[in-house]
C-alpha positions as CSV (number, residue, x, y, z in Angstrom):
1,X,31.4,16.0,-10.0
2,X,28.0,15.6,-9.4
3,X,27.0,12.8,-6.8
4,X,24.5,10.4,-8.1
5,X,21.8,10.2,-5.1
6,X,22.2,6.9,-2.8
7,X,19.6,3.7,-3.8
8,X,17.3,3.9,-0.8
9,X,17.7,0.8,1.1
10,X,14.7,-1.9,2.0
11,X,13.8,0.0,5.0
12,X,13.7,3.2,3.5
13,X,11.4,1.7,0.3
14,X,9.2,0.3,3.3
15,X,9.0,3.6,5.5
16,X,8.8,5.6,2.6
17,X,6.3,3.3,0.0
18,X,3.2,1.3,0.8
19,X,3.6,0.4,4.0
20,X,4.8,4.4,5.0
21,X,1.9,6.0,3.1
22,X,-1.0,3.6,4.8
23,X,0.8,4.5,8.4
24,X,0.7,8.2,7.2
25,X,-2.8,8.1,6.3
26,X,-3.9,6.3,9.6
27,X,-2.2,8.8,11.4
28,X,-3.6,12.1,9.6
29,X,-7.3,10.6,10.1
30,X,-7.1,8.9,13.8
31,X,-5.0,11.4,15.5
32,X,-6.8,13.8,17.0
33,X,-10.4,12.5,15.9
34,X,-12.3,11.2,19.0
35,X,-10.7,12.9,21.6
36,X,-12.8,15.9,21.9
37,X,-16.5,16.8,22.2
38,X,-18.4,18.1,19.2
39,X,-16.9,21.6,18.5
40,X,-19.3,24.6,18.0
41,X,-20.2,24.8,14.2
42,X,-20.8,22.2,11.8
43,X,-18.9,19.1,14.1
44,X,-21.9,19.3,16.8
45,X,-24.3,20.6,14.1
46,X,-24.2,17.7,12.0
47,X,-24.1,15.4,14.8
48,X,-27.6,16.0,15.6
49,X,-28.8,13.8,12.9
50,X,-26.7,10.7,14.2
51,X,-28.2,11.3,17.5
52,X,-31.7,11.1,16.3
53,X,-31.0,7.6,14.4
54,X,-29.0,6.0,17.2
55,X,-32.4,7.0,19.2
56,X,-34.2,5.9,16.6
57,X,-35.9,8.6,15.5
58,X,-35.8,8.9,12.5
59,X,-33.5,7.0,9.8
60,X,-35.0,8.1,6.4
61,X,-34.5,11.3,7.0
62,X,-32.0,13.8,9.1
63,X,-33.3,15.3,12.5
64,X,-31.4,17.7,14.5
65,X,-32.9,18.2,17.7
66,X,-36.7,17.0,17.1
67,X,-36.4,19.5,14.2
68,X,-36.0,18.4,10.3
69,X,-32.6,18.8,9.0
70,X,-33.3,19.3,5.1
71,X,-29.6,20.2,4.7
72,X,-28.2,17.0,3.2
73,X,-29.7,13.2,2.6
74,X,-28.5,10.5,5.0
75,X,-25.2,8.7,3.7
76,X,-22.8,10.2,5.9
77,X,-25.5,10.4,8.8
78,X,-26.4,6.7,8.1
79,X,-21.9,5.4,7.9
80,X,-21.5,7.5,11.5
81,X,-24.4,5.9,13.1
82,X,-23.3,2.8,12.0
83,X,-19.7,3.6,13.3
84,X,-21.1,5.4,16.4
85,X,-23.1,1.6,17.3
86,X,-20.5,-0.4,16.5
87,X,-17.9,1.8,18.6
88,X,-19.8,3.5,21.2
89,X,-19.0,0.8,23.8
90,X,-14.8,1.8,23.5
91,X,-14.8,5.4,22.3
92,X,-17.7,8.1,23.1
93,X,-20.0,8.1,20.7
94,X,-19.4,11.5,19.1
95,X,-15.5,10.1,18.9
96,X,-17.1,6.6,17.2
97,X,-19.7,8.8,14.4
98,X,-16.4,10.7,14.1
99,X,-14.9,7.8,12.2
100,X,-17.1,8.3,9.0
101,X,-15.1,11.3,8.6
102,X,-12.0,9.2,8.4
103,X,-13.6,6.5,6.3
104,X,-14.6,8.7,3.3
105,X,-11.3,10.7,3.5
106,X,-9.5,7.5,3.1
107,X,-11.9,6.2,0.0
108,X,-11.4,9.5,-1.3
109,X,-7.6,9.2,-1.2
110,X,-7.6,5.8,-2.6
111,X,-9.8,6.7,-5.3
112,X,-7.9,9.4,-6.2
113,X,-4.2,7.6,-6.2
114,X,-6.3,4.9,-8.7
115,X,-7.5,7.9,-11.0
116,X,-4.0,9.4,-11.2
117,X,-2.3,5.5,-11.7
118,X,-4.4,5.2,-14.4
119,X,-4.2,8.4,-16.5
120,X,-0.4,9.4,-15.4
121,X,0.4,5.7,-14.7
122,X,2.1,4.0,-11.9
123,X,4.9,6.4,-10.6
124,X,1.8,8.8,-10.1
125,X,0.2,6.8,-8.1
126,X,2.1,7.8,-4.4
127,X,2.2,11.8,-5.8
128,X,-1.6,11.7,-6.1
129,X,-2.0,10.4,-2.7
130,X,0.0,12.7,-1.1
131,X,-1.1,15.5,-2.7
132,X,-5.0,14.3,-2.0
133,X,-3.7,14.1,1.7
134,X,-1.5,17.6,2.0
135,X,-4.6,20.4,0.9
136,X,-4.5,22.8,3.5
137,X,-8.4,23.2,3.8
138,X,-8.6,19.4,4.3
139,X,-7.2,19.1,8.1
140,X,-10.0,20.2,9.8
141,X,-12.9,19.0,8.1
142,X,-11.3,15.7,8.0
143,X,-11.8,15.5,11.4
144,X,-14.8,17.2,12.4
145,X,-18.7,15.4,11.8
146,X,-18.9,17.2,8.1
147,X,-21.3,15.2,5.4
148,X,-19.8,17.0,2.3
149,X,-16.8,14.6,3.4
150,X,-18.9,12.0,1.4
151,X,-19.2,13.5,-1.3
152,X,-16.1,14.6,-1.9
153,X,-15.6,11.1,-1.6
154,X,-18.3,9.8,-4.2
155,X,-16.8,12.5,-6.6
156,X,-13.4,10.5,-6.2
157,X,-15.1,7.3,-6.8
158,X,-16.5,8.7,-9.8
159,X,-13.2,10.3,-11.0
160,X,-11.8,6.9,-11.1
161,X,-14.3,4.8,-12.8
162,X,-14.3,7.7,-15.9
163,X,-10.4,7.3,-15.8
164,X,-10.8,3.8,-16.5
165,X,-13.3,4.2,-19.5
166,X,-11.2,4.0,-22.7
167,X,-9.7,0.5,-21.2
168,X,-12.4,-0.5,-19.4
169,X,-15.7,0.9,-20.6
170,X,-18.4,-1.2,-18.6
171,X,-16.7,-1.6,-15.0
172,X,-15.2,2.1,-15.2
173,X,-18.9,3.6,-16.3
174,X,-21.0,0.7,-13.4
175,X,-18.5,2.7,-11.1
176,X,-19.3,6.2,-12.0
177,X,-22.8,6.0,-12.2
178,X,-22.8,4.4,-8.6
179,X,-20.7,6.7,-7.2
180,X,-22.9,9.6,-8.8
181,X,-26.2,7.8,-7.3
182,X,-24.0,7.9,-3.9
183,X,-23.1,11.2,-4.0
184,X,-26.4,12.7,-4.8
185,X,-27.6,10.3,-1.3
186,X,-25.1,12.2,0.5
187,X,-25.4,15.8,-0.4
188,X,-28.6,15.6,-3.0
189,X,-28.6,17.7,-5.8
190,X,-25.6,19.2,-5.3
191,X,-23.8,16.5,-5.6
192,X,-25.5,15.0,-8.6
193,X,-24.8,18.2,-10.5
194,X,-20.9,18.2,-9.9
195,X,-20.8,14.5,-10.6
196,X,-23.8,13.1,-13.1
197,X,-22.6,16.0,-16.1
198,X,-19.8,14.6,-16.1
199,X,-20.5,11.1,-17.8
200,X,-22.1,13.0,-21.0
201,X,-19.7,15.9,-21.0
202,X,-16.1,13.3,-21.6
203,X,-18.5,11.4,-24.2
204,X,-18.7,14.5,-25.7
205,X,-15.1,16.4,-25.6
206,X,-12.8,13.3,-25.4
207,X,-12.0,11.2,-28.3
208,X,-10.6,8.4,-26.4
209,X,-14.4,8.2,-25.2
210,X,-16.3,8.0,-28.5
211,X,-16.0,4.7,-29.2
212,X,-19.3,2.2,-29.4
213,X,-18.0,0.2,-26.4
214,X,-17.3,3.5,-24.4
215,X,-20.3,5.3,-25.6
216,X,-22.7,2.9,-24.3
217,X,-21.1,2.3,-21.6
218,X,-21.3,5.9,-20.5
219,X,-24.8,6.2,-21.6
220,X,-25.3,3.2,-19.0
221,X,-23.6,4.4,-16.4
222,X,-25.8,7.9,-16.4
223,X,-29.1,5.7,-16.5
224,X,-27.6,4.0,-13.3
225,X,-27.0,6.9,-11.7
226,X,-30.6,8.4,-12.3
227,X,-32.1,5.6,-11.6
228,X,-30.0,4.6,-8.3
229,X,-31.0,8.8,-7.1
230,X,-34.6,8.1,-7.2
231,X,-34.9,4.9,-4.8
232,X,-34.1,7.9,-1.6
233,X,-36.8,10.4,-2.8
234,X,-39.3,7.7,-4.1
235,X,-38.7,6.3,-0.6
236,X,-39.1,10.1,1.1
237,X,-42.3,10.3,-0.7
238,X,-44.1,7.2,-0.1
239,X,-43.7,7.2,4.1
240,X,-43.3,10.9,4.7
241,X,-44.6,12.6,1.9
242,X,-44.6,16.4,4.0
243,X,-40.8,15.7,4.6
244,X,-40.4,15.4,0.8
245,X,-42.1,17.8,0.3
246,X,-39.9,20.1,2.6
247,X,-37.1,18.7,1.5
248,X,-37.9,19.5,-2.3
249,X,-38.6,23.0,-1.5
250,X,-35.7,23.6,0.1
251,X,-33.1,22.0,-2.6
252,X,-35.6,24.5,-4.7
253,X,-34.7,27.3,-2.7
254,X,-30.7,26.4,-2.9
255,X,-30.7,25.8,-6.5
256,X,-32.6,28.9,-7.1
257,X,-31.2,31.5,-5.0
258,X,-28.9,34.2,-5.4
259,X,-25.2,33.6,-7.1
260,X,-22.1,35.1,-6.1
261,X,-22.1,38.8,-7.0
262,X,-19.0,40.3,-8.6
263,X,-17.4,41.6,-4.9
264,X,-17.7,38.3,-3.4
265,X,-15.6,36.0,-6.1
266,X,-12.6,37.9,-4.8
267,X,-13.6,36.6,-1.5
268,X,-13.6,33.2,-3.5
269,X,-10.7,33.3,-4.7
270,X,-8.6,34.1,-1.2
271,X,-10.5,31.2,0.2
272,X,-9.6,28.7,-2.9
273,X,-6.0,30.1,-2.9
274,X,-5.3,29.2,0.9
275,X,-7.4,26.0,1.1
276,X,-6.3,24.7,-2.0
277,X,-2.4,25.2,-1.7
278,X,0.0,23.7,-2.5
279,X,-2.5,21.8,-5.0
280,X,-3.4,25.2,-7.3
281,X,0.1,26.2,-8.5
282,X,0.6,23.2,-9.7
283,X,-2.2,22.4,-11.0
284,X,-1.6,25.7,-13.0
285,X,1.5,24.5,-14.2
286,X,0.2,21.0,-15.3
287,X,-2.3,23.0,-17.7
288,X,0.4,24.9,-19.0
289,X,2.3,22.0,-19.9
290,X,-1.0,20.5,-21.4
291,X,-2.0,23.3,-23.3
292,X,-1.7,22.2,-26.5
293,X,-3.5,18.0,-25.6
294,X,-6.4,19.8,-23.5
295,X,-8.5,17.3,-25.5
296,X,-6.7,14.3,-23.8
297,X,-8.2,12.6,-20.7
298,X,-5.6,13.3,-18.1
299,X,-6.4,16.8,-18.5
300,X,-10.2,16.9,-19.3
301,X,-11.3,14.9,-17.2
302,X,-10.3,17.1,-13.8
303,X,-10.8,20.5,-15.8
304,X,-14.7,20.0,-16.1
305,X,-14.8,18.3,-12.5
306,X,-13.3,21.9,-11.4
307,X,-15.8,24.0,-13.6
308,X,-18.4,21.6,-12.1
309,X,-17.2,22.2,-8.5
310,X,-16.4,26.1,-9.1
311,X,-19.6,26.5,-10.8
312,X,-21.7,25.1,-7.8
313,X,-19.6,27.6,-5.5
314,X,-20.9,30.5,-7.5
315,X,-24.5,29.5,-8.1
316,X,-25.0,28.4,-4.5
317,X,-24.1,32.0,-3.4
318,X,-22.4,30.4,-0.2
319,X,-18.6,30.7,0.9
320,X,-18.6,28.1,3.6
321,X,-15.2,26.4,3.8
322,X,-16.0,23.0,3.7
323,X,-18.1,23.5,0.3
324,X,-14.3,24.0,-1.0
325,X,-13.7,20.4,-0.3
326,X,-15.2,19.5,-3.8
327,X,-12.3,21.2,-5.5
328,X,-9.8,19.5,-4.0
329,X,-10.4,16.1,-6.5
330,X,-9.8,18.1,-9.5
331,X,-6.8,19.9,-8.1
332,X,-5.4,16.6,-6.7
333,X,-5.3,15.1,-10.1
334,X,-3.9,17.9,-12.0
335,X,-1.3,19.1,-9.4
336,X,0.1,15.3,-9.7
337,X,0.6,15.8,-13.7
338,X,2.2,19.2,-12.7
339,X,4.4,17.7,-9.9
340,X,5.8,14.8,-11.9
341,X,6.8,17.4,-14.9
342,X,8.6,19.6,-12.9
343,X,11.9,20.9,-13.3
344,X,14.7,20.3,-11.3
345,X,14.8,23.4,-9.5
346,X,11.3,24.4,-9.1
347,X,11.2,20.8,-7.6
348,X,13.9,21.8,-5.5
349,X,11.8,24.8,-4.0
350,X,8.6,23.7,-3.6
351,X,10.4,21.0,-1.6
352,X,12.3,23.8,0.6
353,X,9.1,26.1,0.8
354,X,7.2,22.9,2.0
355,X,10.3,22.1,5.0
356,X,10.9,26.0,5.9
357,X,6.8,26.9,6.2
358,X,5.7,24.0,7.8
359,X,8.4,24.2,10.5
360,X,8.0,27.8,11.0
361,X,4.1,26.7,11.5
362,X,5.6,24.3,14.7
363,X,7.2,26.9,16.0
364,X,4.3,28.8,16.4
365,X,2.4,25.6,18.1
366,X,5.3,24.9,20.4
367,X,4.9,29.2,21.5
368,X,1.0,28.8,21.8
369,X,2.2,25.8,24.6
370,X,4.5,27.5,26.1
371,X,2.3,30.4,26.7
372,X,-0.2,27.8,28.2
373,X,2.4,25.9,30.4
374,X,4.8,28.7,31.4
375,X,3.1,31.9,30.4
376,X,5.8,33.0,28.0
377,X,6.0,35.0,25.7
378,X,3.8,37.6,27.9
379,X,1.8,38.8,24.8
380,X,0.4,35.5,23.5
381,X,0.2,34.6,27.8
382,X,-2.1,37.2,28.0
383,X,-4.4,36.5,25.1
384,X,-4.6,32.7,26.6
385,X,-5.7,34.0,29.2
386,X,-8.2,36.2,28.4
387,X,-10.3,33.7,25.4
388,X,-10.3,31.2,28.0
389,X,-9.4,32.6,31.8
390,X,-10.7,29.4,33.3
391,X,-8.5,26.8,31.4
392,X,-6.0,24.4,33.2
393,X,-3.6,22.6,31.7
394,X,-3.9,18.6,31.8
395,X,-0.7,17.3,32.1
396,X,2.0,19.4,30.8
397,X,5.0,17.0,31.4
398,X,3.0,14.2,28.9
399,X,2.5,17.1,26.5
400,X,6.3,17.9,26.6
401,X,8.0,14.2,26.1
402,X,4.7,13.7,23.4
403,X,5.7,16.8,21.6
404,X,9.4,16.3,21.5
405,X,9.5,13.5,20.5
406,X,6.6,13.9,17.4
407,X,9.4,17.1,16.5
408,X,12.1,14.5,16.4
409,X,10.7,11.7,14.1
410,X,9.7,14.6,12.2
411,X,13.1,15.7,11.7
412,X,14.7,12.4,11.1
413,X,11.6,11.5,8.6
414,X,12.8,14.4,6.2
415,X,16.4,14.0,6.8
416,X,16.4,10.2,5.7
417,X,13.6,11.1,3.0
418,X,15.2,9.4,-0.5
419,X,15.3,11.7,-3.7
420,X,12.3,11.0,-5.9
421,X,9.7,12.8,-8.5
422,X,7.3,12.3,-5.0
423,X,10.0,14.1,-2.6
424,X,8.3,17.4,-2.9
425,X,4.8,15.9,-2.2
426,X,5.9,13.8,0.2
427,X,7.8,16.4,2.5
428,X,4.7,18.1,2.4
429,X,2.2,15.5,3.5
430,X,4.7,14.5,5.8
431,X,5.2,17.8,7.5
432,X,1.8,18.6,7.4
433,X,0.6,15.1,9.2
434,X,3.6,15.9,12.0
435,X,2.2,19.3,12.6
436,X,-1.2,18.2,13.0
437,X,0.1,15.8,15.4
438,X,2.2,17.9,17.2
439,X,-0.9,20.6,17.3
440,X,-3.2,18.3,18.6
441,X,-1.1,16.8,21.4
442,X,-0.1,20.6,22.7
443,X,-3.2,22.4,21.8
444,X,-6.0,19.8,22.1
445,X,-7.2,20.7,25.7
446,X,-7.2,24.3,24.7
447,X,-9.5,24.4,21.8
448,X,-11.7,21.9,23.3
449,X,-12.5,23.9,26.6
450,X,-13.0,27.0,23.9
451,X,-14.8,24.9,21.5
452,X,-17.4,22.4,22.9
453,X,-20.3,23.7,25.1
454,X,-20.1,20.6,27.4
455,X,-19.1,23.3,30.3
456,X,-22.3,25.7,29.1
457,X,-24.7,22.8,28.8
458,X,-23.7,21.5,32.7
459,X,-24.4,25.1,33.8
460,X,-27.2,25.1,32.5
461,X,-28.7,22.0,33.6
462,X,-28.6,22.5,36.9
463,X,-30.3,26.2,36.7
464,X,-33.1,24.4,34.7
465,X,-33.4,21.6,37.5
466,X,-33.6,24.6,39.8
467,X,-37.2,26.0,37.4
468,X,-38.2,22.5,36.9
469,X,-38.2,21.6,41.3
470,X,-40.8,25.0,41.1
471,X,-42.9,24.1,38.0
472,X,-42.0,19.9,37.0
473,X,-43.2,20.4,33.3
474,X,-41.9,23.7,32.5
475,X,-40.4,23.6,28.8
476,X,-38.2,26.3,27.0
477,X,-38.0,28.2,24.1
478,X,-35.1,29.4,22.7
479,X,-34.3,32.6,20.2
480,X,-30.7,32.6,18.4
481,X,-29.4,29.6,19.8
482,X,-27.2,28.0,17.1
483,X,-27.8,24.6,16.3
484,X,-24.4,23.2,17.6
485,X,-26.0,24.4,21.1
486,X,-29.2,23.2,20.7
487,X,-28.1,19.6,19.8
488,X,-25.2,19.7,22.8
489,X,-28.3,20.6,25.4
490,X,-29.5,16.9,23.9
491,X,-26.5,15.0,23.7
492,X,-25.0,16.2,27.4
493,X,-28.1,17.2,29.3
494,X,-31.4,15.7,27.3
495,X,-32.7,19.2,27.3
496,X,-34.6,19.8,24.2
497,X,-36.1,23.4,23.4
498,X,-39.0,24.6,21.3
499,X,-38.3,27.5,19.1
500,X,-40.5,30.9,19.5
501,X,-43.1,30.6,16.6
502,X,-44.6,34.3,15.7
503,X,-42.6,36.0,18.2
504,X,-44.4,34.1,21.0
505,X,-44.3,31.4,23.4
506,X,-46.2,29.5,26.3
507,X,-43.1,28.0,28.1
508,X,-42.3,30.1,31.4
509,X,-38.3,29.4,30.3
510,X,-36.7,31.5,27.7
511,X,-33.1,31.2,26.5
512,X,-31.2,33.7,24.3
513,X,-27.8,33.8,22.6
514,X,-25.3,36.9,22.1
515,X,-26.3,40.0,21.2
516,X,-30.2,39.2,21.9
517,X,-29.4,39.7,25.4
518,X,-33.4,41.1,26.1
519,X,-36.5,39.2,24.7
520,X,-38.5,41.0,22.8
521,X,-42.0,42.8,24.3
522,X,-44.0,41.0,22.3
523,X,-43.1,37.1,23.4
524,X,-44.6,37.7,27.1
525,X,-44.8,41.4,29.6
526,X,-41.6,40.8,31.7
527,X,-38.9,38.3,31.7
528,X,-37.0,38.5,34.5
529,X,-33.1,36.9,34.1
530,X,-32.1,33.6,36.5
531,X,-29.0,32.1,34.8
532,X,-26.2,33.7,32.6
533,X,-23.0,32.1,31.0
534,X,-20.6,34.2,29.3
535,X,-17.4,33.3,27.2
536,X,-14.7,34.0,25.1
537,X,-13.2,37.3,23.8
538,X,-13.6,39.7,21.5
539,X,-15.2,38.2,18.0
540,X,-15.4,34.9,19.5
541,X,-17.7,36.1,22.7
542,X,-20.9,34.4,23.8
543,X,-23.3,35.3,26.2
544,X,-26.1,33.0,27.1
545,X,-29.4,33.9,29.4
546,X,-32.3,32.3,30.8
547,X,-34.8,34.2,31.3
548,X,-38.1,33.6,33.2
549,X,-41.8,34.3,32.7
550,X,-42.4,36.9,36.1
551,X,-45.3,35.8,38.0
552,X,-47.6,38.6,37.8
C-alpha cells in the first residue's frame, strides 16, 4: 500500500513558502557580496565608473579611470553609486555599489515568478522563482559589479508586463515599454534589440494579442519605449556631444562586427549547456509538451525572448559568460512549464541528481579547506600552495563551526522538505544557496588574496613614492595593464596612469603586464627595471614591472 505523503504542518508551509523563499533569496544575494575587494575582471572593471560618479566626475556618462567607458549606459552605474553613498559609511564602498547586483537579481526573480503566475497560474509561481534563482551561470555574476545584471532585469520586467496583455492590455504594455526604455539605459542597443522586438512580434504571432484593446496597447507601449531611449542620447548629445559621438561609433562597431563563425557556436553551446542547467532540459521538455499550442502565450512569449537573446550572442561575435545571463529569463519561464508537467519519476530524478551533485560539489569545498587548514590531501596541498604561496588562513576554527553547521541546516532543510510539483526546484535552489554559503565561508579568504590586486597596488605604491621623493611630478604610463588594475591603482592607492599613445611616452615611469615583460625600443633608448610583482601559477600568472626612463 502506497503511503499518501504527510500534510506539511504550519512551520513547514512557513519555512518552505513565502516567508522561506524571501529568506532564501536574501541569503543567495547578501552572502558573500561585500566581503571582498573588487576581483580581477569585470567586478573591479566595472567599478570604475561608480568611482568616477561618487567623485563626481562624471554622471552622464561612464568613466573608468579618467578614460571613457563606452561599454554600457549608466543604470546599473547610476543604482551602485546610489547604493555605494547611501552605504559607504557601514560597508566599504565596493561592498555598498555591490548591492545593485543584488537589487536587480531580486527584481529580476520577482518579475519572473509574476510572468510564470500569470501564464502557468498560481502553483507556478514558487517553481519560477526557484528555477530564476538555481541557473548555474547566475552565482557569480550575481555577486560581482556586472551591469548586464540590469538588463537581465529589465528583460524580466518586460516579460511580465507582455504576460499580462490579454487581461490587462494597457498596464501590462505601460510596463513593457518602460522596462524596454530601462533596458536599453542599462546596456544600450543591446538591450533594446532583445527586448523592444518583442512588443510587435506577440502582436503579430499570438492570437490572444490581436485584439483592438491589446493591439493598441502594444503599439503604445513600443512608442513608450522609443521615446523613453531617446531622453539618455538626446541628453549625451546636447552637453557632451564628442562622448556621443564616441559612444555611437562604438555601439556601430558592436552591432556591425563580425558574428560567430561556424567553429565557435560549438563553443556556444558548451557554455549555454553548463550555465544554463538545470533550466535547458527542461525547458526542452516543456516545448515538447507544447508542440502542438506553440501559438499560445505561455510558450511564445519566452521562445522569441530566447531567439532574441541567442541571436544577439551570435551577432555580437562575443562568448563572455555574463552575456549568457539574458537567456536565463526565457529558460526560467519555460523550464517552470516543463517542471510542473513532469512525470513522476523523471520528477523523482531530477530531484535525486539535484541532492547527489550538489553534495558531491561540498565535498569538494570542504577538501579545498582542508588542504588550506591542514594540508591534506597532499596533491590539492600542493597546488594551494603554489597559486598562492603567501596565503594565511584567517581563522580556521570560525571557518570550521561556520561550515558545519551551514552542512547541517543543509541536511535537515532537504530531509524535512514536503513533497510538492516545486520539490525538485526547490532541492535545487536550496542546495545550490547552501553551497554557495558553505564556499564562501571556507574559501572566501583564498580567492580574495588570489583575486583582488589590493596586495599588488600597496607594492606598488610605495616603489612609486620611492620615484616620486627623486622627481615630485613624475607620471606613468602603462602598456597591457587590464582595466581591473588600472581602476584598483585609483581606488586603493589614487595612482592614475596615462596610456602610451603611438608607441611613445614623456613620463619617466613605465609599467607593463605579463608577457610584455620589455618595453618596446621605440617608447624611449633604455628603461631600466626598479619594481617587479609576480603571481599566481601557471595560466593564471602575472608579472608586473616598473620600469624607469635611465638618465642618460
Amino acid at each position: 500500500m502506497i503511503r499518501e505523503p504527510a500534510t506539511p504542518t504550519l512551520f513547514q508551509r512557513r519555512i518552505y513558502g513565502t516567508v522561506g523563499l524571501t529568506v532564501l533569496v536574501a541569503l543567495y544575494l547578501l552572502v558573500g557580496l561585500t566581503a571582498h575587494d573588487p576581483w580581477r575582471g569585470d567586478d573591479a572593471r566595472y567599478f570604475g565608473p561608480v568611482l568616477a560618479m561618487l567623485r563626481g566626475e562624471s554622471w552622464l556618462f561612464p568613466m573608468l579611470a579618467g578614460q571613457p567607458l563606452t561599454e554600457y549606459p549608466p543604470l546599473y552605474f547610476w543604482t551602485a553609486s546610489a547604493f555605494a553613498w547611501l552605504g559607504g559609511s557601514v560597508l566599504p564602498v565596493h561592498g555598498a555599489a555591490r548591492l545593485a547586483s543584488a537589487f536587480f537579481v531580486a527584481l529580476a526573480v520577482f518579475f519572473l515568478a509574476r510572468a510564470t503566475e500569470t501564464l502557468h497560474g498560481r502553483p507556478a509561481r514558487t517553481p519560477g522563482a526557484l528555477l530564476a534563482l538555481g541557473a548555474l551561470g547566475l552565482v557569480l555574476h550575481a555577486h560581482e559589479t556586472q551591469p548586464l545584471l540590469a538588463v537581465f532585469a529589465m528583460q524580466a520586467l518586460v516579460l511580465s508586463g507582455l504576460a499580462e496583455i490579454p487581461g490587462r492590455p494597457l498596464a501590462g504594455s505601460l510596463k513593457a515599454g518602460i522596462g524596454s526604455a530601462l533596458a536599453f539605459l542599462a546596456g544600450g542597443f543591446a538591450g533594446l534589440l532583445v527586448t523592444a522586438p518583442l512588443l510587435p512580434l506577440v502582436l503579430l504571432f499570438s492570437r490572444e494579442c490581436r485584439t483592438p484593446r491589446a493591439s493598441g496597447a502594444l503599439l503604445l507601449g513600443l512608442c513608450i519605449a522609443l521615446m523613453l531611449a531617446a531622453a539618455w542620447p538626446l541628453a549625451l548629445q546636447m552637453l557632451h556631444p564628442e562622448l556621443f559621438t564616441l559612444w555611437l561609433r562604438a555601439e556601430w562597431l558592436r552591432l556591425a562586427g563580425p558574428a560567430l563563425d561556424a567553429r565557435e557556436l560549438s563553443e556556444l553551446l558548451e557554455l549555454a549547456g553548463w550555465f544554463m542547467w538545470p533550466l535547458w532540459p527542461l525547458a526542452l521538455w516543456a516545448l515538447w509538451r507544447a508542440r502542438r499550442t506553440l501559438g499560445a502565450l505561455p510558450t511564445m512569449l519566452p521562445v522569441l525572448s530566447g531567439v532574441l537573446a541567442l541571436s544577439w550572442l551570435v551577432a555580437g561575435g562575443d562568448l563572455s559568460q555574463a552575456r549568457f545571463l539574458l537567456l536565463i529569463p526565457a529558460g526560467a519561464l519555460l523550464a517552470t512549464a516543463g517542471v510542473t508537467t513532469l512525470r513522476r519519476g523523471a520528477a523523482s530524478a531530477f530531484d535525486w541528481f539535484a541532492l547527489m551533485s550538489l553534495a558531491v560539489f561540498g565535498v569538494l569545498v570542504w577538501l579545498a579547506w582542508m588542504a588550506q587548514a591542514i594540508g591534506w590531501p597532499p596533491g590539492l596541498a600542493r597546488h594551494v600552495a603554489r597559486n598562492a604561496p603567501d596565503f594565511a588562513l584567517p581563522d580556521g576554527n570560525f571557518q570550521l563551526v561556520a561550515g558545519l553547521a551551514i552542512s547541517a541546516l543543509w541536511v535537515l532543510l532537504v530531509a524535512r522538505l514536503p513533497r510538492s510539483p516545486a520539490r525538485a526546484p526547490a532541492n535545487w535552489a536550496i542546495g545550490l544557496v547552501m553551497l554557495w554559503c558553505l564556499a564562501v565561508v571556507l574559501l572566501m579568504p583564498w580567492f580574495d588574496h588570489g583575486r583582488s590586486y589590493r596586495s599588488v597596488v600597496a607594492s606598488l605604491d610605495i616603489a612609486v613614492r620611492g620615484e616620486r621623493s627623486e622627481q615630485p611630478t613624475a607620471c606613468i604610463a602603462t602598456t597591457g595593464i587590464p582595466d581591473a588594475m588600472r581602476v584598483s591603482m585609483d581606488y586603493f592607492a589614487g595612482l592614475r596612469a596615462q596610456r602610451v599613445s603611438a608607441d611613445a611616452t614623456p613620463c619617466p615611469l613605465l609599467l607593463v603586464h605579463a608577457e610584455r615583460l620589455r618595453p618596446s625600443g621605440r617608447l624611449a633608448p633604455e628603461w631600466e627595471t626598479v619594481w617587479e610583482f609576480r603571481r599566481g601559477a601557471g595560466k593564471r600568472q602575472e608579472t608586473f614591472r616598473l620600469l624607469r626612463r635611465a638618465t642618460p
